[in-house]
C-alpha positions in Angstrom: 57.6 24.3 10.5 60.5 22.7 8.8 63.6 25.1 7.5 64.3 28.9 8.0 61.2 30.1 7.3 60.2 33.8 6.9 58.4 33.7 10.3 57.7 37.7 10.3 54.2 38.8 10.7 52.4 41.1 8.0 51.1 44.2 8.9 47.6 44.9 8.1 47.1 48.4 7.7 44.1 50.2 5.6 45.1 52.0 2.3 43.3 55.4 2.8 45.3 55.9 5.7 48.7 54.9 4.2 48.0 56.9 1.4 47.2 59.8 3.5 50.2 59.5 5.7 52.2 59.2 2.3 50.5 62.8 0.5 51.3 64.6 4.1 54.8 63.7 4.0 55.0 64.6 0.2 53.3 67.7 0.4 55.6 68.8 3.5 58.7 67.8 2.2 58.2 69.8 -1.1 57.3 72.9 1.2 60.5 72.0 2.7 62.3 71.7 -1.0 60.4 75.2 -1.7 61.5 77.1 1.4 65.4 75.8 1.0 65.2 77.2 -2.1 63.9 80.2 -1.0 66.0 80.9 2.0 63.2 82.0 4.2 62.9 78.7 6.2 65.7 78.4 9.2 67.6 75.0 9.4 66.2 74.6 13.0 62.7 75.0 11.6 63.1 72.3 8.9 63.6 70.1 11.0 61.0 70.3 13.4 58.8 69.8 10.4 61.1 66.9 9.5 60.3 65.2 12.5 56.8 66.6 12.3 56.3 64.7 8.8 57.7 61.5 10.5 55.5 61.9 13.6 52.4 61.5 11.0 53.5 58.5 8.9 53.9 56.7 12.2 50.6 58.0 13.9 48.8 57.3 10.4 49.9 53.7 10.5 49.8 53.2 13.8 46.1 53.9 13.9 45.7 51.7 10.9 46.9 48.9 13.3 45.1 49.8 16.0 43.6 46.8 17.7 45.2 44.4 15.0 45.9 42.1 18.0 43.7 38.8 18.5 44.6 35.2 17.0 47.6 34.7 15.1 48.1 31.7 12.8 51.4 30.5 11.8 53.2 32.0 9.2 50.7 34.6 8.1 49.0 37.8 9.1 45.2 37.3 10.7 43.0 39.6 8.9 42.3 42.7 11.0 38.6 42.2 10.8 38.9 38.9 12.5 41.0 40.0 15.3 39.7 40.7 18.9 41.3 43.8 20.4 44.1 43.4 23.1 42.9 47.2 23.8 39.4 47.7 25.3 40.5 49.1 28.7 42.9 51.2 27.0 40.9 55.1 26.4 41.4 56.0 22.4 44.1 58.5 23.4 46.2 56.3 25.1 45.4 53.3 21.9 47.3 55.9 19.5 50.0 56.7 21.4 50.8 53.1 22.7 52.5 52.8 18.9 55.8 54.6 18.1 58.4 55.0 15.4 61.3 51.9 16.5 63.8 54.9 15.4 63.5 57.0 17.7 61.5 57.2 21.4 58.0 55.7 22.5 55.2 55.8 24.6 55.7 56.9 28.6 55.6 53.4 30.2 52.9 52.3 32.0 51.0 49.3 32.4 48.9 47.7 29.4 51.1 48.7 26.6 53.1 45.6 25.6 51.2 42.9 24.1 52.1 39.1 24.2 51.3 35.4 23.3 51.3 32.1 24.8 51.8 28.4 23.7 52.1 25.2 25.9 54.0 22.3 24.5 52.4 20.4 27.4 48.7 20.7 26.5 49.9 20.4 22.2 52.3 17.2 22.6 51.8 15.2 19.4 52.3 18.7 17.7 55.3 19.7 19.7 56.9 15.3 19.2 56.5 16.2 15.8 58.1 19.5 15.1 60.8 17.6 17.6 61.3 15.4 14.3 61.8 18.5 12.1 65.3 19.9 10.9 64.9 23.2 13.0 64.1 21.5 16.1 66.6 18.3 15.4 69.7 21.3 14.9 68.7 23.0 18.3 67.9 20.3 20.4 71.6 19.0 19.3 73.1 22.4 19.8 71.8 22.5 23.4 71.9 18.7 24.2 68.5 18.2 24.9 67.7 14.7 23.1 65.0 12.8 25.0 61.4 14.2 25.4 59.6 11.0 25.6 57.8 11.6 29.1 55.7 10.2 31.8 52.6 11.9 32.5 51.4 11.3 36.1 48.3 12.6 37.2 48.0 12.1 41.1 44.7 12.1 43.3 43.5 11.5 46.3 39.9 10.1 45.3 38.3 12.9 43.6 40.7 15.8 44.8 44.0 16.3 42.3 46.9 16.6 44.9 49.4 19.1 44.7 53.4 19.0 45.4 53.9 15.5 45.5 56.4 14.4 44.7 56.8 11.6 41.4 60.0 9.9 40.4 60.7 7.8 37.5 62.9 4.9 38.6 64.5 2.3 36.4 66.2 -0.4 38.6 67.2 0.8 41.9 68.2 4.5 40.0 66.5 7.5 40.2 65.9 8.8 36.7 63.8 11.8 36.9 62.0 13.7 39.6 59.1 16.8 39.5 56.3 17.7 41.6 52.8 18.2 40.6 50.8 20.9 39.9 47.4 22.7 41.3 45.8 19.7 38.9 47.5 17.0 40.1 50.1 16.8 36.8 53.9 15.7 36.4 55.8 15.1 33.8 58.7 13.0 34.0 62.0 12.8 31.7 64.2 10.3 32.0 66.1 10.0 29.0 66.1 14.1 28.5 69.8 14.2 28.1 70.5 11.1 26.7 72.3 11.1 23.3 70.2 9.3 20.7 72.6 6.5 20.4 72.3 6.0 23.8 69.0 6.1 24.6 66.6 3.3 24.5 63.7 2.6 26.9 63.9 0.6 30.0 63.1 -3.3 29.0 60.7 -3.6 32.0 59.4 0.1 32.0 59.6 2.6 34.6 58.9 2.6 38.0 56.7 5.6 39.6 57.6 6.3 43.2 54.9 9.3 44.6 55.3 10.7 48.0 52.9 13.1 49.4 53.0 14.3 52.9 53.7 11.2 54.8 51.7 9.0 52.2 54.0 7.0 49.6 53.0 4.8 46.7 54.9 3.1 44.1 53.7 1.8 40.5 55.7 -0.6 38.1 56.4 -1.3 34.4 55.1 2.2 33.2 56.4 3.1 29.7 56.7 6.5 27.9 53.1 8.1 27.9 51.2 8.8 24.6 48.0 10.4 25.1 46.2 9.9 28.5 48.1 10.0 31.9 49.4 7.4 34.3 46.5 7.9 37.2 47.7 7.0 40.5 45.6 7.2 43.6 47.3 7.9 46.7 45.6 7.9 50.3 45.5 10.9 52.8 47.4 13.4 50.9 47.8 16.9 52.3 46.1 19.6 50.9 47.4 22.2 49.0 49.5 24.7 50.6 48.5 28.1 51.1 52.0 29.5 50.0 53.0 30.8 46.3 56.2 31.7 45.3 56.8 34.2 42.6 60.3 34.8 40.8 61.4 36.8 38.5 64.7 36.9 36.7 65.5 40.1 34.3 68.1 40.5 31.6 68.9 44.2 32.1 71.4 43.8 29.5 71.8 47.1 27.0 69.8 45.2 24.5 66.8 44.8 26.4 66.8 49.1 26.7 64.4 49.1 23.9 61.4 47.2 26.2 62.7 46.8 30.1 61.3 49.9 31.4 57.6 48.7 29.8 58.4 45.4 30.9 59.3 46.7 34.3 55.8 48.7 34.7 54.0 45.5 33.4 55.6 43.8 36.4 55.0 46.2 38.9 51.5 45.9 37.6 51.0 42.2 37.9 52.6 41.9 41.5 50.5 44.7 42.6 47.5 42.9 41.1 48.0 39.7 42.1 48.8 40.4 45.7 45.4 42.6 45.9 43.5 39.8 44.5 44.7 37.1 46.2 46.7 37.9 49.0 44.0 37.9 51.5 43.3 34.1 50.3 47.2 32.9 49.5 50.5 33.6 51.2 52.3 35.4 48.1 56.1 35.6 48.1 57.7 37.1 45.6 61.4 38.2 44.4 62.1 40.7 41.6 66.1 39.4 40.0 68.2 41.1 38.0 71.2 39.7 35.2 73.8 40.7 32.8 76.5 39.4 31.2 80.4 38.2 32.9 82.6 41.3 33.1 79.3 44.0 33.6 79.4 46.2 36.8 77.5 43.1 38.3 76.3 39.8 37.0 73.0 38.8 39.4 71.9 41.6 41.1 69.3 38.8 43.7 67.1 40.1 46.5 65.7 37.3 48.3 61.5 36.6 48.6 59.2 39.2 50.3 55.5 39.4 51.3 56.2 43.2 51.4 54.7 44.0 47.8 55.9 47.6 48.1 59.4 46.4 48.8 59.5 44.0 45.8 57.8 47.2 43.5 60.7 49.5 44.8 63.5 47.3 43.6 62.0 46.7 39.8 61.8 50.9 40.0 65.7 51.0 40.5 66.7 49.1 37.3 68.0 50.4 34.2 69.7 48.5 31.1 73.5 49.0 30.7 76.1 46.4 29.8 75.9 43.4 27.6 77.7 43.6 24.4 78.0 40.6 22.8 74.6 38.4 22.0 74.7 35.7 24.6 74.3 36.8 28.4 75.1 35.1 31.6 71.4 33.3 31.5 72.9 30.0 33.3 74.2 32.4 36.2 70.9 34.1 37.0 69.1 30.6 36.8 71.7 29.2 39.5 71.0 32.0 42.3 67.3 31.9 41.1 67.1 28.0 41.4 70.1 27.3 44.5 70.6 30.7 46.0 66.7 31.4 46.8 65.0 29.7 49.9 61.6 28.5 47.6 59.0 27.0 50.0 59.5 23.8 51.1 55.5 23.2 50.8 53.8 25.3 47.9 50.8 25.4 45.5 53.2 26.6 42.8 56.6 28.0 42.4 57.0 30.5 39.2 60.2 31.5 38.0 59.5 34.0 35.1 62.8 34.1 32.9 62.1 37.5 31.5 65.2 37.5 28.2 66.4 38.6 24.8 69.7 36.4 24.5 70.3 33.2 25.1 73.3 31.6 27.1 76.7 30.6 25.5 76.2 27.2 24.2 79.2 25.8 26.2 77.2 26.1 29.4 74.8 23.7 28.2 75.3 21.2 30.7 75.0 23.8 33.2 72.0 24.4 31.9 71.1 20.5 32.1 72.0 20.5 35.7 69.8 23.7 36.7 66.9 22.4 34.1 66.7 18.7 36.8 66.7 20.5 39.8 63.8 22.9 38.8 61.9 20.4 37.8 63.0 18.4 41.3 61.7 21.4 43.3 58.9 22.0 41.4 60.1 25.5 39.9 58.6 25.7 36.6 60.6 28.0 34.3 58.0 29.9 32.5 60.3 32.3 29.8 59.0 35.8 28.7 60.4 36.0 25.1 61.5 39.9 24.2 62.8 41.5 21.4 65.9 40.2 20.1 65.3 36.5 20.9 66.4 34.3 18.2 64.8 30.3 16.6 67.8 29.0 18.8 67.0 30.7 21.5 63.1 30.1 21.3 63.6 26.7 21.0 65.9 26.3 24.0 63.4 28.3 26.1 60.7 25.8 25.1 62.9 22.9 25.9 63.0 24.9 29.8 59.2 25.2 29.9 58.7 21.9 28.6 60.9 19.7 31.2 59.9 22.1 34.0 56.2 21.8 33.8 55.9 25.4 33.0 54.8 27.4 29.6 56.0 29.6 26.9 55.6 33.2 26.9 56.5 35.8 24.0 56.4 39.9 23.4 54.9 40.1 19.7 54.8 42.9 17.5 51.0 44.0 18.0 52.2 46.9 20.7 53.8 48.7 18.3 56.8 49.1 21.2 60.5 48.1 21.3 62.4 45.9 18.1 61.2 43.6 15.8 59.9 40.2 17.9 60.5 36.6 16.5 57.0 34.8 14.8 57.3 32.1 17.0 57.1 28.5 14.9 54.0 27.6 17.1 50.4 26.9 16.3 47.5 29.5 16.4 47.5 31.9 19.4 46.0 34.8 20.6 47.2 38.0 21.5 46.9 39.4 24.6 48.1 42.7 27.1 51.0 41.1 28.9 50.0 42.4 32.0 46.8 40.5 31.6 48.6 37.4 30.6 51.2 37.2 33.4 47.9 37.4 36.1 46.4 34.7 34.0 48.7 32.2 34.0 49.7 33.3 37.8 46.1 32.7 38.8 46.1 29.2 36.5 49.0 27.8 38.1 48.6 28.9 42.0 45.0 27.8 41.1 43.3 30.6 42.8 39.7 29.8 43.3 40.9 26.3 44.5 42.5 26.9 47.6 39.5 24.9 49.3 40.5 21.5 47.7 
């Protein structure tokens, strides 16, 4: 995954069709050429037929696409035949019309159009140490000043039972290194020497100590190095069990650039807060909080509402959004993950607490360390940063919203080209993936983390 690779996806599309496409648009344009030269077609006319011809091309190859979403492998198109459709609940109607010509307009929004991957560092981690190692990821890790990712996996459990929200910190002396919480399953991941330059880091000579607190219930564990494979296991003794209580966030660039995709990206969220709360809101207390960005000098820089259990509240202010502002590329990213993080009253006890970082721009590189600073205290509140990748997102930027994932517990999510909706969308330099509705996604990896279906542990 080394160097700038071409990291575009080919298009698979099927040759009759193309081939048809291309004899309509000949054979209108010459009618066109004819009736010019004739002076018995109108201006206005031609153009309708103009547009007509174009209107076609881009049905014709849209169709040939079709369901070409399923796996991707990296750095070349699946076959089409060996791809599972992201489309079954989708009628054949609405499967043609979910692809449009990027020049001009698209689809009318509605939920199930955009399509999307997934990849977790976490779960690939000699993979992800040695892309780390590669030029790409060496340039961006220095660019943002993330240096460190050896890390301390600590699984926690009370006997057989995983045990959420404790709290694990790695120690080194009498100092406080690194603190996260765990998840549904029982993980953290902890990261001391994450911002330490590389001449400056160097592993404690006695190892690490683990400090775990859950509930009233405190354990401490000695001498633990850097993790390799299998995690540090420590049982601890009348744990709580898992809150009932979810906390959803999500923060929006609304940004002019992200025009091409918000209001598709805004159905898909009404969608999956809708959904979820049906599903599981007789069983969980779901609180959730819609979030809005732009960029320093735009009519408003965080537009924040605070969490709700009132779905139909939280659906009414995604409705009122619309993209405007922006400019330049980068966007005020480290403000809107301040108020999200410090400005928001998360749960003091939770299951999980999401914040979906839904982007196409990354923040200015000079406020890195702000960055740093709001990356530590996620991870100490047990907010994992899960990004949404759009249109527009760059390899610095990817990389710098994996490094957030990563160090937050959370995972990687990215819009891909397979809905035929909005610009072109970055290959991202992961492994094989598969391609899914986003709407679909978002529930999954909701339902994964607030481990619904567990709430009896």
């Amino acid at each position: 995954m080394d160097g700038e690779k071409e990291r575009k996806k080919e298009r698979t599309r099927r040759v009759p069709r193309a081939v048809v496409a291309a004899v309509i648009r000949f054979a209108i344009v010459c009618l066109l050429a004819a009736g010019c030269a004739t002076g018995e077609r109108h201006d206005g006319e031609a153009s309708d037929a103009a547009r007509n011809a174009g209107s076609a091309e881009t049905e014709s190859a849209a169709s040939a696409q079709g369901a070409d979403a399923g796996l991707h492998s990296p750095g070349s198109a699946a076959k089409a035949e060996d791809r599972t459709g992201v489309s079954e609940s989708v009628s054949p109607e609405g499967e043609r019309n979910r692809h449009h010509d990027k020049r001009g307009g698209g689809p009318q929004p509605q939920a199930g159009q955009l399509t999307a991957g997934e990849w977790s560092d976490l779960d690939d981690w000699e993979g992800w140490t040695d892309q780390l190692n590669g030029r790409d990821a060496d340039r961006y890790r220095k660019s943002w000043l993330f240096f460190g990712f050896d890390r301390i996996a600590v699984q926690v459990m009370d006997g057989e039972r995983p045990v959420a929200d404790a709290e694990v910190t790695a120690i080194s002396g009498k100092q406080p290194l690194w603190t996260a919480r765990t998840d549904i399953n029982g993980m953290a991941y902890l990261f001391p020497v994450l911002f330490d330059e590389d001449d400056q880091r160097a592993e404690a000579p006695n190892g690490y100590g683990i400090e775990v607190r859950a509930g009233q219930a405190v354990k401490r564990v000695g001498e633990t190095g850097f993790s390799r494979n299998e995690p540090l296991v420590v049982d601890i003794s009348d744990a709580p069990r898992p809150s009932e209580t979810v906390d959803i966030l999500f923060a929006i660039d609304t940004t002019g650039s992200m025009s091409d995709e918000l209001q598709y990206l805004e159905e898909e969220v009404k969608d999956v807060i809708a959904r979820v709360a049906r599903d599981n809101g007789q069983q969980l207390d779901i609180r959730l909080s819609p979030n809005f960005y732009r960029d320093v000098h735009d009519d408003y820089v965080v537009r924040s509402f605070p969490f709700t259990r009132d779905v139909d509240r939280a659906v009414s202010q995604i409705a009122k959004q619309e993209a405007s502002g922006g400019g330049d590329y980068p966007e005020a990213v480290e403000e809107a993950l301040r108020d999200a993080i410090e400005e928001h009253e998360w749960s003091e006890e939770a299951r999980a607490r999401l914040l979906f970082l839904v982007l196409d721009a990354p923040p200015r590189e000079e406020a890195a360390r702000e960055i740093h600073r709001l990356t530590r205290r996620a991870a100490e509140e047990g907010i994992r940063i899960i990004p949404v990748a759009s249109s527009g997102v760059d390899a610095a930027t990817e990389y710098l919203l994996r490094f957030l994932a990563v160090s937050t517990g959370g995972t990687y999510l990215f819009l891909t080209d397979d809905s035929g909706i909005g610009n072109d969308h970055l290959e991202p330099a992961v492994g094989e993936y598969e391609v899914k509705l986003l709407n679909d996604l978002l529930v999954e990896v909701i339902n994964r983390y607030g481990g619904f279906g567990k709430a009896t542990l």
